[in-house]
N, CA, C and O atoms as a Tinker XYZ file with bonds, in Angstrom:
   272  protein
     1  N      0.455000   11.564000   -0.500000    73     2
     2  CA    -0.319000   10.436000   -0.007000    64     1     3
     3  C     -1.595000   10.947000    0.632000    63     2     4     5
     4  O     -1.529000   12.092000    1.078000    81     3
     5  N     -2.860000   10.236000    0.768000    73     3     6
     6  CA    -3.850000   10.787000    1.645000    64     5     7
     7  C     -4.380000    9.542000    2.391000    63     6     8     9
     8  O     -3.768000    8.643000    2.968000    81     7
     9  N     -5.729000    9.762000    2.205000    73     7    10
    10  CA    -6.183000    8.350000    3.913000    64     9    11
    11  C     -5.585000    8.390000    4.524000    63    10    12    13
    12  O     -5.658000    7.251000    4.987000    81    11
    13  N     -4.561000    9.078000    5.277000    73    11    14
    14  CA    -4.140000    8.393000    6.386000    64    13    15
    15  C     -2.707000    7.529000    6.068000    63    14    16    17
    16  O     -1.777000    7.573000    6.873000    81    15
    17  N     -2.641000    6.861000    5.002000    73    15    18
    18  CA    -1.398000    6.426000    4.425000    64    17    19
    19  C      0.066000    7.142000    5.011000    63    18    20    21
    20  O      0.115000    8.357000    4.818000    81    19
    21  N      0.734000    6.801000    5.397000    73    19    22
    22  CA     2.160000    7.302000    5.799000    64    21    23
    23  C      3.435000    6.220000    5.509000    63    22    24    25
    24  O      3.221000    5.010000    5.422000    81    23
    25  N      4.519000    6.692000    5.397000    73    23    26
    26  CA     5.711000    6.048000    5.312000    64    25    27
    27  C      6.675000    7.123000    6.902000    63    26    28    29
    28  O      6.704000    8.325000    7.166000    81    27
    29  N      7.305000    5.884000    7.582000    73    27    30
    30  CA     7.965000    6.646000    8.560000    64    29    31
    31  C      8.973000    5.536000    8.623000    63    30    32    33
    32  O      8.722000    4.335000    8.725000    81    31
    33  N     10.188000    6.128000    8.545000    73    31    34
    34  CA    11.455000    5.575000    8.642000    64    33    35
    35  C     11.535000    4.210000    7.001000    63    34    36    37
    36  O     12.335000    3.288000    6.839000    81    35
    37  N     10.897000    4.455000    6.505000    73    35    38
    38  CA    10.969000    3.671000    5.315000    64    37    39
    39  C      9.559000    2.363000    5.286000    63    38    40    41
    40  O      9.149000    1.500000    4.510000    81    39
    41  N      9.387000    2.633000    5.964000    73    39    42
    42  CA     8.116000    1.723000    6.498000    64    41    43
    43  C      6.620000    2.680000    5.858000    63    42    44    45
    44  O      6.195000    3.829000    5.978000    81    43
    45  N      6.169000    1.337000    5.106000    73    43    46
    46  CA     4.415000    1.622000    4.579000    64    45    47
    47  C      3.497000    1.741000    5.330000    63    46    48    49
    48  O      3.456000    0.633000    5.865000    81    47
    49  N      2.573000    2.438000    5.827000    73    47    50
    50  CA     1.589000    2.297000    6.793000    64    49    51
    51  C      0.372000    2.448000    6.529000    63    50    52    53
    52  O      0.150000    3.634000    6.285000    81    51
    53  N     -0.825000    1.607000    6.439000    73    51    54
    54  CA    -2.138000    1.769000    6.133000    64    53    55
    55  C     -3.011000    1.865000    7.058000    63    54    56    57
    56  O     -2.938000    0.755000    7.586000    81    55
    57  N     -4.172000    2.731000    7.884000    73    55    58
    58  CA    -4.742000    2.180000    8.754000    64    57    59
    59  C     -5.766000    1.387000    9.021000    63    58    60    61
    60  O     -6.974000    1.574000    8.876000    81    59
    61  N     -5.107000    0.390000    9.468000    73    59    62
    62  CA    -6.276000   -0.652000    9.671000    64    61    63
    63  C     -7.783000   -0.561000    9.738000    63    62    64    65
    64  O     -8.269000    0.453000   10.239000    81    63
    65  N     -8.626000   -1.585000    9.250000    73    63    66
    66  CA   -10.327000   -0.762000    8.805000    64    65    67
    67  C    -10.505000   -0.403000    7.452000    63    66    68    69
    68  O    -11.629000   -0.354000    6.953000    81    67
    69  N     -9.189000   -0.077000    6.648000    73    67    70
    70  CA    -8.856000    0.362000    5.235000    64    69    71
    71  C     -9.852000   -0.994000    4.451000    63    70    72    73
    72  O    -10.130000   -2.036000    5.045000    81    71
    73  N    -10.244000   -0.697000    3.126000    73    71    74
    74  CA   -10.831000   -1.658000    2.513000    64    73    75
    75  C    -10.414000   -1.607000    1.091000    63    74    76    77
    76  O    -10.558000   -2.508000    0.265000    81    75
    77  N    -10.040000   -0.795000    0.962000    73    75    78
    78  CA    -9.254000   -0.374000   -0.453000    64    77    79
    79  C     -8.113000    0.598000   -0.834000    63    78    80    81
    80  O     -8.476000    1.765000   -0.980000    81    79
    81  N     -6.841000    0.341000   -1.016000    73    79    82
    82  CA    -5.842000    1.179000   -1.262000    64    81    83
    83  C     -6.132000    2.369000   -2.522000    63    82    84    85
    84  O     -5.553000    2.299000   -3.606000    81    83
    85  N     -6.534000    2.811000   -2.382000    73    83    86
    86  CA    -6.791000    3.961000   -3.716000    64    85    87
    87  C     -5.729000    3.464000   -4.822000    63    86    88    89
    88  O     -4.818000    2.640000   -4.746000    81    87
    89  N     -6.230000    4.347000   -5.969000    73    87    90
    90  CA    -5.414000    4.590000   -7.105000    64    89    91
    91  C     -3.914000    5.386000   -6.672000    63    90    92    93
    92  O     -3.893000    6.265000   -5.810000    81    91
    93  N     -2.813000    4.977000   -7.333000    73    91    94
    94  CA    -1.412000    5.838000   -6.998000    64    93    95
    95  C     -1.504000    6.482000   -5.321000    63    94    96    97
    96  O     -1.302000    7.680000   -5.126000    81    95
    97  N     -1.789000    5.648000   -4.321000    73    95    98
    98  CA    -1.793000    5.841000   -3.244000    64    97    99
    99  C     -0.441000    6.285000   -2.306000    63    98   100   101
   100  O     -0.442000    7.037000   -1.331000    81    99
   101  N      0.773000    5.534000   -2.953000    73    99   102
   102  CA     2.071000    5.698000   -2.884000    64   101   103
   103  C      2.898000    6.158000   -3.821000    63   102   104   105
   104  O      4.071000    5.787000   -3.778000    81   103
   105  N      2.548000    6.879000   -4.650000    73   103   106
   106  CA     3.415000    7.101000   -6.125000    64   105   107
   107  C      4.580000    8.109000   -6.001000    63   106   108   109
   108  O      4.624000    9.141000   -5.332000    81   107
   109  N      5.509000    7.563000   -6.802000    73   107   110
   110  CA     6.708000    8.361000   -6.016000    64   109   111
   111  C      6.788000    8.098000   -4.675000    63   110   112   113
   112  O      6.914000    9.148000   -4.044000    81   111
   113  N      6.771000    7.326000   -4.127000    73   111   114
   114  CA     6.957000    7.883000   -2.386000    64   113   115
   115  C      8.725000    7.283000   -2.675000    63   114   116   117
   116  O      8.995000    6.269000   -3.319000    81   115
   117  N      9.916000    8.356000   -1.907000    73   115   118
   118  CA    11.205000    7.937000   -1.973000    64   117   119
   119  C     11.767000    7.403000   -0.882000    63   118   120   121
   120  O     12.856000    6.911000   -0.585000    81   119
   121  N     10.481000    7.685000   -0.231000    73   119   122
   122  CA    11.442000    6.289000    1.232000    64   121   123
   123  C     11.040000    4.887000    1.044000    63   122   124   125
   124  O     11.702000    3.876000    1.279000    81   123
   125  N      9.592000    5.017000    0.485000    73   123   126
   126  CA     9.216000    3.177000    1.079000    64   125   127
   127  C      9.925000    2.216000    0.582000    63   126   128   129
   128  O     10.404000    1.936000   -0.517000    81   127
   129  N      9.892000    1.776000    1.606000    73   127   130
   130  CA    10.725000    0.515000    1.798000    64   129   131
   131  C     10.715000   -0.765000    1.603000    63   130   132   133
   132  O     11.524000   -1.549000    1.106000    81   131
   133  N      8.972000   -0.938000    2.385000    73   131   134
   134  CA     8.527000   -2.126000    2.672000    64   133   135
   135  C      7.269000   -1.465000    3.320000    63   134   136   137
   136  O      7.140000   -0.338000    3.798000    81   135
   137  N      6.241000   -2.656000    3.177000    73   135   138
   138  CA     4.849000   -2.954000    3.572000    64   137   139
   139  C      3.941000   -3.789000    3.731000    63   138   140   141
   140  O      3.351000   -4.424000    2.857000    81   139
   141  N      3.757000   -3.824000    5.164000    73   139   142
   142  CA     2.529000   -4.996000    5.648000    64   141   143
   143  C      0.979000   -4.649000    5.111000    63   142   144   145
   144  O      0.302000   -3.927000    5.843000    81   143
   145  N      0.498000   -5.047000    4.088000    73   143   146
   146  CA    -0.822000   -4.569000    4.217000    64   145   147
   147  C     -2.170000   -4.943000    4.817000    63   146   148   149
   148  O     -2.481000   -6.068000    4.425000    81   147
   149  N     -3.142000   -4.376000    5.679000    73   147   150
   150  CA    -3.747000   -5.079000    6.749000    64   149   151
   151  C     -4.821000   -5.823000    5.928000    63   150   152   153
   152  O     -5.450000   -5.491000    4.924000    81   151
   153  N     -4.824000   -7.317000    6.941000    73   151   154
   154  CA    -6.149000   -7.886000    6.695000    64   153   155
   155  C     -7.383000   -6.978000    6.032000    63   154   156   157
   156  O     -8.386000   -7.640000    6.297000    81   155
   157  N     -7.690000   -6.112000    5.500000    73   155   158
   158  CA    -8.940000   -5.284000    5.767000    64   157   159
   159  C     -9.238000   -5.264000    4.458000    63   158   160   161
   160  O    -10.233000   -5.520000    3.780000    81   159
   161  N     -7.829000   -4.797000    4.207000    73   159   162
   162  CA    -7.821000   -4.852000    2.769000    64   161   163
   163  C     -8.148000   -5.544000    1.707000    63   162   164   165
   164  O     -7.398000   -6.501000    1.515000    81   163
   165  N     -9.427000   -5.343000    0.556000    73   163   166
   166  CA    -9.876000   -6.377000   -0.109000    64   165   167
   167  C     -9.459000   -5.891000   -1.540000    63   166   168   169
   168  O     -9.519000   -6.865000   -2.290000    81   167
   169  N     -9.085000   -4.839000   -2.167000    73   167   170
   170  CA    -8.592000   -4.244000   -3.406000    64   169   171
   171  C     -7.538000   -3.036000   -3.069000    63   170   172   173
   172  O     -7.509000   -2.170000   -2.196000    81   171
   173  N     -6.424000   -3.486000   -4.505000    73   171   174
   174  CA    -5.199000   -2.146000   -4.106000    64   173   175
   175  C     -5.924000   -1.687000   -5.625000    63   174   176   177
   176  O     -6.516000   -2.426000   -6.412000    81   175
   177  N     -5.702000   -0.449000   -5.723000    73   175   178
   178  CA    -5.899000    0.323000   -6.981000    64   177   179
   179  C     -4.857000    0.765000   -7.504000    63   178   180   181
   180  O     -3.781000    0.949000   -6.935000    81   179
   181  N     -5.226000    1.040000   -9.074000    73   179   182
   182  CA    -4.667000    1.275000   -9.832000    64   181   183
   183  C     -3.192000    1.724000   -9.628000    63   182   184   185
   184  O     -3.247000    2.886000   -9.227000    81   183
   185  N     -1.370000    1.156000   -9.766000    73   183   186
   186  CA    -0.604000    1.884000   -9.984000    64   185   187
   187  C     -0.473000    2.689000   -7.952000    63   186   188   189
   188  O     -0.265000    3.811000   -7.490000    81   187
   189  N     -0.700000    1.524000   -7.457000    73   187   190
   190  CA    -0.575000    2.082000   -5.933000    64   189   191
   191  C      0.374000    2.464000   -5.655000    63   190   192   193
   192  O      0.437000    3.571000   -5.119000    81   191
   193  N      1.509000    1.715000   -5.900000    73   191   194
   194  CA     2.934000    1.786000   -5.736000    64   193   195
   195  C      3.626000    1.970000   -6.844000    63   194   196   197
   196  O      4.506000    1.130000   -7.031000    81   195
   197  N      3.495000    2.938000   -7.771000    73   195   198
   198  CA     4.332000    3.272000   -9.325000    64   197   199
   199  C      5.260000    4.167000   -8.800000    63   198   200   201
   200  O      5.000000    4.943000   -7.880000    81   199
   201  N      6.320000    4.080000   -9.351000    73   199   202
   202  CA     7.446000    4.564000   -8.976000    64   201   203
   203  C      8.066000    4.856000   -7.527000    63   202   204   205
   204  O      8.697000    5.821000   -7.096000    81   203
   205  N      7.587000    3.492000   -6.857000    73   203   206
   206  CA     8.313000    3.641000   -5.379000    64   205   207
   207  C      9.593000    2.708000   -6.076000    63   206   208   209
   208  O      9.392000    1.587000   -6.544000    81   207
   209  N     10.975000    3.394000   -6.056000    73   207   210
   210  CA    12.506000    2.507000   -6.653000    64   209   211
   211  C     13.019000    1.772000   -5.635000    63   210   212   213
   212  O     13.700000    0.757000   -5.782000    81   211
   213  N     12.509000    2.571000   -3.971000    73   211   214
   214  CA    13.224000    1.225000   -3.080000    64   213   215
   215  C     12.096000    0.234000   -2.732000    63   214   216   217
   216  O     12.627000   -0.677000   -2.096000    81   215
   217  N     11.323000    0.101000   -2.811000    73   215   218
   218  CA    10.461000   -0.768000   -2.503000    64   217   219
   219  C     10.727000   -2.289000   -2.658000    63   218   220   221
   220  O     11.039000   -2.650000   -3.793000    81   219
   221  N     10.646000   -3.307000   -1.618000    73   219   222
   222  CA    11.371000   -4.522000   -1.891000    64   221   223
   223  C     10.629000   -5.060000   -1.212000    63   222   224   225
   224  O     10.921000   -6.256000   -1.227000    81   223
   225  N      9.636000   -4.840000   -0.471000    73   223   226
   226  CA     8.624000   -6.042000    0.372000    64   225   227
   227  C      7.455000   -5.313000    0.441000    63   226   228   229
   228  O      7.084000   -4.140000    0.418000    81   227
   229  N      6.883000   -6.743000    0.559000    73   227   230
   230  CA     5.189000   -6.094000    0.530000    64   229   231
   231  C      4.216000   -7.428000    0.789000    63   230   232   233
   232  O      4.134000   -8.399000    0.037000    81   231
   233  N      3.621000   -7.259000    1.835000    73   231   234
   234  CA     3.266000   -8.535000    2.804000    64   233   235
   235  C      1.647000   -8.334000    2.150000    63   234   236   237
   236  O      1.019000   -7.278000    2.227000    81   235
   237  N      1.160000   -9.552000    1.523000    73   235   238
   238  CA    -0.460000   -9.201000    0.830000    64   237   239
   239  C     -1.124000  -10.082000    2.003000    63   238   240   241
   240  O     -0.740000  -11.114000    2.553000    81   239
   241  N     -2.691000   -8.982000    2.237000    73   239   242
   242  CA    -2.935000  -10.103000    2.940000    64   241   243
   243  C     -4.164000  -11.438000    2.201000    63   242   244   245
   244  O     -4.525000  -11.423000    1.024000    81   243
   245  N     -4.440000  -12.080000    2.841000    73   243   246
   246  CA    -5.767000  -13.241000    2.232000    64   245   247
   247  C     -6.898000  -12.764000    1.734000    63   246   248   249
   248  O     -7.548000  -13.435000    0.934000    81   247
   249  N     -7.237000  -11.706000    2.080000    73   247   250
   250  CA    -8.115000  -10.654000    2.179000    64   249   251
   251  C     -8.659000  -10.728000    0.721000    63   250   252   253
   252  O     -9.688000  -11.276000    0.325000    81   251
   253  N     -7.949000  -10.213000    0.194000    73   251   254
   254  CA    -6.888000   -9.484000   -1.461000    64   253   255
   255  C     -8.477000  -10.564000   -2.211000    63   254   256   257
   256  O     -8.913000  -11.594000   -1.697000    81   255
   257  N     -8.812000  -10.146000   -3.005000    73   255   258
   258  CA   -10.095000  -10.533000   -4.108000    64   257   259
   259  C     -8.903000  -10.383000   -5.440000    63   258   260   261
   260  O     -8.057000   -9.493000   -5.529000    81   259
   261  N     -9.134000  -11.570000   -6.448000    73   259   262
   262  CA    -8.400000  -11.277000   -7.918000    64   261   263
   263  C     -9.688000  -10.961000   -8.291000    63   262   264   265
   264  O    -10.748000  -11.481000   -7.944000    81   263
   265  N     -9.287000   -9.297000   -9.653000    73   263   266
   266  CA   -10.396000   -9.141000  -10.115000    64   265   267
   267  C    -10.487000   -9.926000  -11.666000    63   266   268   269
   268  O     -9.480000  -10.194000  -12.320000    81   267
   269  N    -11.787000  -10.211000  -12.079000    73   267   270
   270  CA   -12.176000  -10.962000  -13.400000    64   269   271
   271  C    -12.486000  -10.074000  -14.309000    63   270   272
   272  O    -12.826000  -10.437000  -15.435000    81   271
């Protein structure tokens, strides 16, 4: 993972101010769990979360732009 990104105790963590989740930002990660992602956030990239298997929540925020 880089930016700053962490998983602790199964928990996703982005730090707030973030404006874009990179490409495969979480890939493979074998703990996450779940994730709030902050208001800040206006694009996730490519395959952010590919192959996280426990992953079961994931809080988007309003933020979030669909791209055309």
């Amino acid at each position: 993972m880089e930016k700053g990104y962490q998983v602790v105790d199964g928990v996703g963590y982005i730090p707030e101010g973030t404006e874009e989740v990179v490409n495969y930002a979480f890939e493979h990660s074998e703990e996450l769990r779940e994730i709030d992602i902050p208001d800040s956030v206006k694009n996730i990239g490519m395959a952010a979360f590919v192959k996280c298997k426990k992953l079961t929540r994931v809080t988007f925020p309003n933020s979030l732009k669909e791209e055309e």
